[in-house]
C-alpha positions in Angstrom: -2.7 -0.3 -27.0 0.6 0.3 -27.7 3.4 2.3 -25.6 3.2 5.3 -28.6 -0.1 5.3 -28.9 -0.6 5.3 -24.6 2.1 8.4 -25.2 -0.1 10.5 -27.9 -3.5 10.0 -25.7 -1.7 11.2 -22.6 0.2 14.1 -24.8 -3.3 15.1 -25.6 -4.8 15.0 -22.2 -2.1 17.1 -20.9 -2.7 19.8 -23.4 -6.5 19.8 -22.5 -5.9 19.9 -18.7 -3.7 23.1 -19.5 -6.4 24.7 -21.3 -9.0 23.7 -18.4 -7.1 25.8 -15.6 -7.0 28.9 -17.7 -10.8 28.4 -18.7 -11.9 27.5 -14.7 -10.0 30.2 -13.0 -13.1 32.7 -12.2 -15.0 29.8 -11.5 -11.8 28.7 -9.2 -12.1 32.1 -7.7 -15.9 31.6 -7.4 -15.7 28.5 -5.4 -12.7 30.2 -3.3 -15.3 33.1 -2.0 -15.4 33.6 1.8 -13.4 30.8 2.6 -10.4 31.3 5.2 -7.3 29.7 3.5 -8.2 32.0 0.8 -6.5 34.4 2.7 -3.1 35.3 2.6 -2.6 32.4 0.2 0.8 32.6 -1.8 0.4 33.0 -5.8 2.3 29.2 -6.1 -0.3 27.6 -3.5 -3.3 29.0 -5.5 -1.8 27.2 -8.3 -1.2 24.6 -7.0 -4.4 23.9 -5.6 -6.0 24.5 -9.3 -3.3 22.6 -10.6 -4.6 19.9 -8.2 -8.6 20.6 -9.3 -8.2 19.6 -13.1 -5.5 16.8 -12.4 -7.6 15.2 -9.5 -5.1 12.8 -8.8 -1.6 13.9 -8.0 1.8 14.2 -6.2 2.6 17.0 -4.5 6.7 16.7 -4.1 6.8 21.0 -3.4 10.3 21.8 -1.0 9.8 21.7 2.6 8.0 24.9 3.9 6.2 25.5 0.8 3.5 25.5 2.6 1.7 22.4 1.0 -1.5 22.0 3.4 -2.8 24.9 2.6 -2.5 23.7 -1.4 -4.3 20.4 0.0 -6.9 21.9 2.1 -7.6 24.7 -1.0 -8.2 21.8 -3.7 -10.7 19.8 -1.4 -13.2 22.7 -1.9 -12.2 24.0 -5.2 -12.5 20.0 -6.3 -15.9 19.9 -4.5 -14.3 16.7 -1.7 -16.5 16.1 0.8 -15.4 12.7 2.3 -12.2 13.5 2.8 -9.7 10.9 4.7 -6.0 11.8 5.2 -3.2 9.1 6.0 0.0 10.6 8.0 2.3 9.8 10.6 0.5 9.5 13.9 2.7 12.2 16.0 1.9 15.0 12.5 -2.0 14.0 12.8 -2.9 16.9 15.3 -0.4 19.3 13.9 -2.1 18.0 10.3 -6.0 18.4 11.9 -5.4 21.8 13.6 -3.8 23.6 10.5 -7.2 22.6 8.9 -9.3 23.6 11.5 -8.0 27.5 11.5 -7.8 27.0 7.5 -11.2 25.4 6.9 -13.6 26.0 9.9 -16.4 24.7 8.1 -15.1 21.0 7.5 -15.6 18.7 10.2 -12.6 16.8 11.6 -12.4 13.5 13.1 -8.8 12.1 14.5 -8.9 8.5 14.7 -5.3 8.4 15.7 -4.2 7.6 19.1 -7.2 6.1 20.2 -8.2 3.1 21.8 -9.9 0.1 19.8 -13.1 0.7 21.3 -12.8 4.5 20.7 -11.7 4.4 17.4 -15.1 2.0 16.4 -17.1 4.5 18.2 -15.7 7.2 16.4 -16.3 5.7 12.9 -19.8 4.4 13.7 -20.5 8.4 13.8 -18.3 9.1 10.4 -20.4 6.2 8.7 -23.3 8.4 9.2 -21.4 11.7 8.0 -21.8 13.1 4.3 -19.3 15.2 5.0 -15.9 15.0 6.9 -11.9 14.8 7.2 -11.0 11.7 9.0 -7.6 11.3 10.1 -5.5 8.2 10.5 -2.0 7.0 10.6 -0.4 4.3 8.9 0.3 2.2 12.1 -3.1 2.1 12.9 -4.4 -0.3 10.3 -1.5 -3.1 11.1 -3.2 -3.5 14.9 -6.9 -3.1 13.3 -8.2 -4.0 10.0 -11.6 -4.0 10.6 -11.0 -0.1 10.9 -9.9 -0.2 7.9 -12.7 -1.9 6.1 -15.1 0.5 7.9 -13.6 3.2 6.3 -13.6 1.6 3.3 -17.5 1.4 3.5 -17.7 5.0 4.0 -16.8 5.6 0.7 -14.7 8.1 0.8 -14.1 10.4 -2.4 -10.7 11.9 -1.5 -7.8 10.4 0.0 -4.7 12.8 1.0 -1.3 10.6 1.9 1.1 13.2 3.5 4.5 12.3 3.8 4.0 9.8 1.2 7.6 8.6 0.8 6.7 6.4 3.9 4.9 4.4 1.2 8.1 4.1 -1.0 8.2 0.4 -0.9 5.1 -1.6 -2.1 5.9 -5.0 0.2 5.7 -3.2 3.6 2.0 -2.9 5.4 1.8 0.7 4.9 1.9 0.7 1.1 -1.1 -2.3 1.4 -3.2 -0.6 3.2 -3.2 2.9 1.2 -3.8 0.7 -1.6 -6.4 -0.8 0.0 -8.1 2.6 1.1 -7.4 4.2 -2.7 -8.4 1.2 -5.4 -10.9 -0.6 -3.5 -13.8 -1.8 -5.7 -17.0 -0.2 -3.2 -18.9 1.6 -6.3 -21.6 1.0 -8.8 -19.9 2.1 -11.5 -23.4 3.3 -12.9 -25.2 4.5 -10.0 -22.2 4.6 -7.4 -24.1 2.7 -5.0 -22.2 1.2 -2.4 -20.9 -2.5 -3.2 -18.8 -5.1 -1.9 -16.3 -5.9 -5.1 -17.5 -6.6 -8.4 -18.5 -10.3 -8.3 -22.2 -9.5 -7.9 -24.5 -7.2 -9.4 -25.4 -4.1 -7.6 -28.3 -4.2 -5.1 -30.1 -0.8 -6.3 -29.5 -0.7 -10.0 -28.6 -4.2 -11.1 -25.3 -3.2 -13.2 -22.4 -5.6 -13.2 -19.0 -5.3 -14.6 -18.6 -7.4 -17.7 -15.1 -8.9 -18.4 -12.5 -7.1 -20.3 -9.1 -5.0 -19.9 -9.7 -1.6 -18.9 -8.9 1.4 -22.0 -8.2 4.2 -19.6 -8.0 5.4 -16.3 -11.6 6.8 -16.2 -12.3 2.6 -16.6 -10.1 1.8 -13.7 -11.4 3.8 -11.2 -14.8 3.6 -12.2 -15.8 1.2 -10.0 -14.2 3.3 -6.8 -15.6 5.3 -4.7 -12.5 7.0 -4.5 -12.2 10.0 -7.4 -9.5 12.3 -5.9 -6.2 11.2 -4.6 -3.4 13.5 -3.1 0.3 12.2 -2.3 2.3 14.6 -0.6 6.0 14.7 0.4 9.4 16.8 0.4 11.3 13.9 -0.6 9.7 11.7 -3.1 12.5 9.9 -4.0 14.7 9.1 -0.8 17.3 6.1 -2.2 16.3 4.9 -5.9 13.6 5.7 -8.8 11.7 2.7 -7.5 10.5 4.9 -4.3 8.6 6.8 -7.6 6.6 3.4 -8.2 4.7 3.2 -5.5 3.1 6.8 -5.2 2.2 6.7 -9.3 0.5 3.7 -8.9 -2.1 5.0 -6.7 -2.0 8.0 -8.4 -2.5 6.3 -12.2 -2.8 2.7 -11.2 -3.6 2.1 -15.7 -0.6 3.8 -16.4 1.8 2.4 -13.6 -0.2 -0.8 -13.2 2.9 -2.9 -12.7 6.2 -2.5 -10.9 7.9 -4.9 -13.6 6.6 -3.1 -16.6 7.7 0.4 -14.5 11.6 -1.0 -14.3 11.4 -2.3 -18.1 10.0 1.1 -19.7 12.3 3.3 -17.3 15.2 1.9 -15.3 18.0 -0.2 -15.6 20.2 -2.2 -13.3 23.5 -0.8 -12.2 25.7 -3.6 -11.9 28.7 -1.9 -9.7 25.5 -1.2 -7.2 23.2 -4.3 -8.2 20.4 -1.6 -7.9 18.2 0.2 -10.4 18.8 3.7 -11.9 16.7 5.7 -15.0 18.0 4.7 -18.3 19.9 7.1 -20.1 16.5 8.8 -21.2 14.3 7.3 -18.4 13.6 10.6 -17.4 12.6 11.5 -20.6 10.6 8.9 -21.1 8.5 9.1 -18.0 7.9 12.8 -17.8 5.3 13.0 -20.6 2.9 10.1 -18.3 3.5 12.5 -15.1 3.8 16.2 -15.8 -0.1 16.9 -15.7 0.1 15.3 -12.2 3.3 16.0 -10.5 3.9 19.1 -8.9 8.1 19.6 -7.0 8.9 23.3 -6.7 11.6 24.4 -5.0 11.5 27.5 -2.2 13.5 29.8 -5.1 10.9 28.3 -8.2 8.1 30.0 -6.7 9.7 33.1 -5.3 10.0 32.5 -1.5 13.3 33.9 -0.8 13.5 33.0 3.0 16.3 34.6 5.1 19.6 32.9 5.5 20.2 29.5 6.5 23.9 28.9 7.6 25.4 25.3 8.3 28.2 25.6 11.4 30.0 22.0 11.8 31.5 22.0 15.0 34.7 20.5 16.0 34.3 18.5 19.5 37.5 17.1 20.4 36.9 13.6 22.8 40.0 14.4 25.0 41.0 11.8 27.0 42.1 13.1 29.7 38.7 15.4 30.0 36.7 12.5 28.8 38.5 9.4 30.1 35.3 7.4 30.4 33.2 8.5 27.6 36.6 8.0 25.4 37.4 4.4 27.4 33.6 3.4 26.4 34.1 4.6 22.6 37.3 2.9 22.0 35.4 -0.4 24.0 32.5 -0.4 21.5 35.0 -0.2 18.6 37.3 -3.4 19.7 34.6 -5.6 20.8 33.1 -5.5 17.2 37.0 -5.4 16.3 37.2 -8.7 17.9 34.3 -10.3 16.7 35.2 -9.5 12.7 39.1 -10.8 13.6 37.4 -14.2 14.9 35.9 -14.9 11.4 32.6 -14.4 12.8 30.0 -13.5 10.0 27.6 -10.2 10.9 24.9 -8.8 8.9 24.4 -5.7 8.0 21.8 -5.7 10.6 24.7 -6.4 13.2 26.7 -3.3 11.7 23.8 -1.1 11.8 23.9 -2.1 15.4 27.4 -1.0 15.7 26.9 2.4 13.8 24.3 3.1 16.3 25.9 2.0 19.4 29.4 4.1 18.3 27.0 7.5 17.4 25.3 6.9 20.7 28.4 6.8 22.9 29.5 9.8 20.9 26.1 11.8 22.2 26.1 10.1 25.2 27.3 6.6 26.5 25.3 6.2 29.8 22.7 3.0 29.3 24.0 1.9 26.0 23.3 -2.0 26.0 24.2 -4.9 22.9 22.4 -7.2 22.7 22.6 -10.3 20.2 20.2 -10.0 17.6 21.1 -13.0 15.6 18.5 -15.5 16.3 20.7 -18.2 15.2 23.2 -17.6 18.5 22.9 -19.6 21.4 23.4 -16.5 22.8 20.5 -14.4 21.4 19.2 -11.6 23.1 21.9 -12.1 25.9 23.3 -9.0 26.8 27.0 -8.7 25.0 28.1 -5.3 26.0 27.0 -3.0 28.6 28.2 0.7 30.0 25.3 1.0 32.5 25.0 4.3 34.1 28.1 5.4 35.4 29.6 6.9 32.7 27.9 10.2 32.0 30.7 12.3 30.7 29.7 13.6 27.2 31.9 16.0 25.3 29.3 17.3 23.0 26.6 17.7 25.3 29.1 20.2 26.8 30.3 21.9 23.6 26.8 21.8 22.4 25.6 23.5 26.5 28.1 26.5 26.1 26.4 27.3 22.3 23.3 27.0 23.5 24.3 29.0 26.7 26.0 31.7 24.4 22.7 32.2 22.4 20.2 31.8 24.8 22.1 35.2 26.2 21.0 36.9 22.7 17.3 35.8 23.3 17.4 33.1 21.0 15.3 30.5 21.0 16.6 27.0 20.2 15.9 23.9 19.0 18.3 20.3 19.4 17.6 17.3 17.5 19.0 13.6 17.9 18.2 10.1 17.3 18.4 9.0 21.2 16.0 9.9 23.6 17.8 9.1 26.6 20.1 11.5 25.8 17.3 14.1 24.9 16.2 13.4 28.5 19.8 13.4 29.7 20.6 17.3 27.8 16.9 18.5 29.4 18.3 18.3 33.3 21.5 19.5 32.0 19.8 22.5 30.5 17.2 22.8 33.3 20.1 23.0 36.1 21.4 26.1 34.3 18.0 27.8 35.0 16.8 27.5 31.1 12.6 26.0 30.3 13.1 23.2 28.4 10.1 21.4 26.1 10.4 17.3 25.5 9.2 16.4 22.1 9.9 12.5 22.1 7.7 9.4 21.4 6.5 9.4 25.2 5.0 13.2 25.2 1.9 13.9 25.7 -0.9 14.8 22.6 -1.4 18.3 24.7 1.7 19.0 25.5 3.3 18.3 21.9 0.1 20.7 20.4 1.7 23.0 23.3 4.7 23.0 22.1 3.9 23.5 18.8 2.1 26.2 18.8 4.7 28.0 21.2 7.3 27.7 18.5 5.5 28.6 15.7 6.5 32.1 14.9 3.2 33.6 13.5 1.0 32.6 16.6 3.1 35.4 18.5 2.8 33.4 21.2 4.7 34.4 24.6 7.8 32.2 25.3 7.4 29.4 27.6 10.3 27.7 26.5 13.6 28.7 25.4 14.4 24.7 24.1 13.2 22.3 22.6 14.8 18.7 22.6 13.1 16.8 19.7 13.4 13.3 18.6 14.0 13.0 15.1 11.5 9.9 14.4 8.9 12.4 16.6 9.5 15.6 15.1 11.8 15.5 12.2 9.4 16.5 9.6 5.9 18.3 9.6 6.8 20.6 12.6 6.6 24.1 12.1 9.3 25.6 14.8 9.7 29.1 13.1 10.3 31.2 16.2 13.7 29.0 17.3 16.2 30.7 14.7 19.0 28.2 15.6 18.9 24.3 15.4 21.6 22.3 16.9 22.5 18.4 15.7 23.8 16.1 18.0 23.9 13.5 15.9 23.0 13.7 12.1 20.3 11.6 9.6 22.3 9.3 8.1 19.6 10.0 5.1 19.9 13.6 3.1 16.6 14.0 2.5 15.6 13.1 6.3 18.3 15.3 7.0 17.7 18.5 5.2 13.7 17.6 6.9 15.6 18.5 10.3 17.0 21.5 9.0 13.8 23.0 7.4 12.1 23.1 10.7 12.6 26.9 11.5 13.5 27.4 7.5 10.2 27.8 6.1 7.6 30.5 5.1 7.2 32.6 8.1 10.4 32.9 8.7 12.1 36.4 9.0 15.1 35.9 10.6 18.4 34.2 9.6 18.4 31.0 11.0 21.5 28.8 12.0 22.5 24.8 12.0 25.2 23.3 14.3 26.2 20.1 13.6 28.5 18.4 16.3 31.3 16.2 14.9 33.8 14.2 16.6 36.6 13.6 14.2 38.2 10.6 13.4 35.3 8.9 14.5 31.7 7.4 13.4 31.2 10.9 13.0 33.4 11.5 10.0 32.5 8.4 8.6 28.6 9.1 9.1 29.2 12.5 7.3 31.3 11.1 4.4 28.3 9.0 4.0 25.6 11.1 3.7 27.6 13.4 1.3 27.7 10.0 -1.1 23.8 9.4 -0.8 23.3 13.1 -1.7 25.7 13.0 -4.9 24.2 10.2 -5.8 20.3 11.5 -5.2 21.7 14.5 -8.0 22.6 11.7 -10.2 18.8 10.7 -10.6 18.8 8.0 -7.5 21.6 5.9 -7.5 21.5 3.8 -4.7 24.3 2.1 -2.3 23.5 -1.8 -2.5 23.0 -3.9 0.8 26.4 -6.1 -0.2 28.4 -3.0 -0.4 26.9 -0.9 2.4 27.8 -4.2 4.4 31.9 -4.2 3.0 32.4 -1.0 3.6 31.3 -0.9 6.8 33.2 -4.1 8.0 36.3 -2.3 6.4 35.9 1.0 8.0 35.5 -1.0 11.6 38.7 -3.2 10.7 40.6 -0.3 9.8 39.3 2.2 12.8 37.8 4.7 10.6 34.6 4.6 12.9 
C-alpha cells in the first residue's frame, strides 16, 4: 500500500467517524443515564468523551485543568470498558483512583501502587477473577516486578488509560517497554478472543491460528489483542522535539506509526545547527490527516473556560553580602571550584554541569547540606566527596523575601502554595513558617499516602473543606502536576523548572476549573546569578516549543554551559 493510498483510506475513515458521533449522540446520552460524572459535565468534556467513543484509541493533549479525567472516566462507559487498567505516576494514583470513585461509584477500583510484592500478587490474584475493574499502577512498578506485569497481561484487559503520557516520550527507557508491553501484547484469539499465549500455537478453544502475512489495517493489528481501547493522556505531549509525538501514536496506531525510522523520514528532518530533528517544512501538514480523528489538544480559551486571572510576579532578591555573608561566601565557592576545574583542562560532561546547575540553584534556595560528589566513574576519586557546606550555613535570602510575601498574604486569608526542586529546603521553609505560628502541609516523596490524600482534599476548592493548613510546601517531582490545589490562590517559586511545559504544570495547580478567584505566581530570582541564566533558558526552550519542537542538542547545551561558568554568568 502506498503512502497516498494509506492517505485516501484514512481521509475516508475520518469522514465516517464524524458522521458516527452525530448519528450516536442519543444513544451517547442513553448510555450516559443515571451515571454521576454525568453531572455537571462541561459541553467540551461530553465531547470529548464521544469523541473518544467512535475513535477508541486516542491522545488526549487538552490544557491543564481541562478537566480530562472526567473525559476518561465518561468514555469507559460510553465505550462499554470494563477491564479497565490505568498507568500513572505513583504519587497521582490515589488522587487518579479517588476522582473516579466520587465520578463512577459503580466501577470497582484496585490500587496496585505502593504496595509490597506480596501484596501486590495478592491483589491481582483477586483482579484475575474480576470481569470488571480499574486497576491502577505506576510506571516504576513494573521495573522491580515483571511477573506483575505479565499477570496483568493475562487478565486481558480491554482498555488501557496512560495519564501523563509524556513520561513515555522516549521509546528506549523501561517505561515506554512496558506500556507497550501492556497495549500490543498478542493474548487474544483473534476469532474467539480466547485467552492465548502469542500467536505461535493454535488456540486451545477454537483451534484458529494466525497465518503469515503483513497486516492491511489497524483492525488486523490489533486483532489478536485483547486490548481494543487505548487512552494517552497529557498537557504536554511534546516536551523537547516532535520525536516525544512517536512514542504515544505508536500505541495509539501501531499500523500507521509502526516504525520510528519511517516516522522521522515521512515527517522530520534533522537540523544541523542543533543536530536534532524538527517537522519538515510541511511535516505538520503531512501528519495531521493520520491523527486528527484521534488527537484531541484544546486550550482553556478553545472550549470556553475563561478562568479568573493568573498574574506572573518575578521577584527581585538581592544576595547582599553583608546580610548574607555566608550564603553569598558559599555561592561564589561553588562557582570557582567548578571555575577551577574547567581552567585545569579538565574534561566534564554535561552530566558534571547539570551537577553544577543544581548545586548553584540549591545554594541560591538554600545552601545548608549541599554535598559534590564525583560522579565520573573514571576518577580515582569517584564518589569522594569534593565539596561540602555542611550545616552551618543556613542564611537564605529568598527564603526570607519569599517569608515576608507569604507573611503579607497569609494576613489577607490567603492560602498558599511554594514549590521547589529540594526537599531539604522544603523542610528547612516548614519550621521557618511554623515558628511564625502558621500550619504548614509537607507534600515531598517521604509523605505519607493519607496524609497527601489529606492534603489534597483540603486544597481543593470545591470540597469546601475547613482550613487546616494555610501552606503547602510541595516538591515538584511529588506534586508538580495532577494536583488540584484550587483553594491556595497564590503560588510561590523558589526555584523554577528548567522545562516550560513542567513549568507552566507548577503554575496550573490553583489555575484550573474551579477556580473563582484571581490567582498569583511569585517567582524568586537572584540576579546575576544561575537564576538569570536558568530563566534565559527556559524562555529559549519555550520559543523554540512555538517553533514546532526545536530542540537544544546535548553538544551545545554542554558549550554553553561551560561558557556561562567561565565567564560568571551563573
Amino acid at each position: 500500500m502506498t503512502l497516498a493510498d494509506l492517505r485516501e483510506q484514512v481521509a475516508e475513515h475520518v469522514a465516517e467517524e464524524n458522521d458516527l458521533r452525530q448519528r450516536l449522540e442519543s444513544q451517547f446520552r442513553m448510555a450516559a443515564s443515571g451515571k454521576k460524572w454525568l453531572e455537571g459535565i462541561f459541553p467540551h468534556q461530553w465531547q470529548g468523551a464521544c469523541f473518544g467513543t467512535v475513535a477508541e484509541r486516542w491522545l488526549l493533549c487538552d490544557e491543564p485543568g481541562a478537566g480530562k479525567t472526567r473525559q476518561a472516566v465518561a468514555w469507559w462507559d460510553l465505550s462499554g470498558a470494563q477491564k479497565i487498567i490505568v498507568m500513572c505516576e505513583a504519587n497521582l494514583a490515589s488522587q487518579f483512583a479517588g476522582e473516579v470513585m466520587d465520578l463512577a461509584d459503580h466501577r470497582t477500583i484496585v490500587n496496585l501502587t505502593r504496595r509490597s510484592q506480596q501484596e501486590r500478587h495478592a491483589l491481582i490474584a483477586k483482579v484475575l477473577r474480576l470481569d470488571e475493574a480499574v486497576v491502577f499502577v505506576n510506571y516504576e512498578m513494573f521495573r522491580r516486578d515483571e511477573k506483575a506485569l505479565g499477570k496483568l497481561i493475562l487478565w486481558q484487559a480491554d482498555t488501557i488509560v496512560i495519564d501523563e503520557a509524556h513520561n513515555l516520550k522516549n521509546v528506549r527507557t523501561s517505561n515506554f517497554k512496558h506500556a507497550q508491553r501492556l497495549v500490543l501484547s498478542d493474548n487474544s484469539c483473534a476469532n474467539c478472543g480466547a485467552l492465548v499465549y502469542g500467536l505461535s500455537k493454535p488456540c486451545g478453544v477454537c483451534g484458529w491460528k494466525k497465518e503469515p502475512g503483513d497486516a492491511q489495517s489497524l483492525d488486523d493489528v490489533i486483532a489478536t489483542k485483547s486490548v481494543k481501547r487505548v487512552l494517552c493522556m497529557t498537557g504536554t505531549p511534546m516536551l523537547n522535539t516532535p520525536l516525544d509525538l512517536f512514542s504515544l501514536l505508536h500505541l495509539v496506531d501501531p499500523f500507521t506509526f509502526r516504525s520510528l525510522t519511517r516516522f522521522k523520514n515521512n515527517y522530520l528532518i534533522i537540523n544541523y545547527a542543533t543536530k536534532k530533528h524538527e517537522f519538515k517544512s510541511n511535516g505538520v501538514e503531512n501528519l495531521k490527516p493520520y491523527i486528527e480523528d484521534r488527537y484531541l489538544g484544546r486550550t482553556l480559551e478553545d472550549v470556553g473556560i475563561h478562568l479568573p486571572k493568573q498574574r506572573i510576579h518575578i521577584e527581585r532578591v538581592e544576595l547582599d553580602p553583608e546580610k548574607y555573608p555566608l550564603q553569598h561566601r558559599t555561592v561564589q565557592q561553588i562557582s570557582n571550584f567548578y571555575q577551577i576545574r574547567l581552567s585545569t583542562g579538565e574534561t566534564m560532561t554535561l552530566m558534571h554541569l547539570i551537577s553544577v546547575i543544581l548545586r548553584k540553584r540549591q545554594a541560591n534556595v538554600w545552601p545548608g547540606g549541599i554535598e559534590i560528589r564525583d560522579t565520573d566513574k573514571d576518577s580515582p576519586t569517584y564518589g569522594e566527596v569534593l565539596f561540602s557546606v555542611g550545616k552551618e550555613v543556613r542564611e537564605s535570602a529568598k527564603m526570607d523575601a519569599c517569608m515576608e510575601r507569604i507573611l503579607e498574604l497569609h494576613k489577607q486569608g490567603k492560602r498558599q502554595i511554594v514549590f521547589s526542586q529540594f526537599r531539604m529546603a522544603l523542610e528547612e521553609f516548614k519550621s521557618r513558617l511554623e515558628a511564625k505560628g502558621l500550619r504548614v502541609a509537607l507534600f515531598v516523596g517521604t509523605t505519607p499516602d493519607k496524609e497527601r490524600e489529606e492534603i489534597r482534599t483540603n486544597f481543593y476548592g470545591a470540597k469546601g473543606e475547613k482550613a487546616k493548613w494555610d501552606v503547602v510546601l510541595v516538591h515538584y517531582r511529588t506534586g508538580g502536576s495532577g494536583l488540584n490545589l484550587t483553594a491556595a490562590p497564590v503560588t510561590h517559586i523558589l526555584d523554577e523548572e528548567w522545562n516550560a511545559g513542567k513549568r507552566d504544570q507548577a503554575y496550573a495547580r490553583n489555575h484550573r476549573m474551579g477556580q473563582t478567584e484571581e490567582t498569583d505566581v511569585y517567582v524568586y530570582r537572584i540576579p546575576n546569578t544561575v537564576d538569570t541564566w536558568m530563566s534565559n533558558l527556559i524562555d529559549k526552550k519555550e520559543r523554540m516549543m512555538k517553533r514546532l519542537g526545536q530542540a537544544m542538542s546535548k553538544e551545545r547545551m554542554l558549550r554553553e554551559i561551560r561558557e556561562a561558568i567561565e565567564k560568571g554568568e551563573m
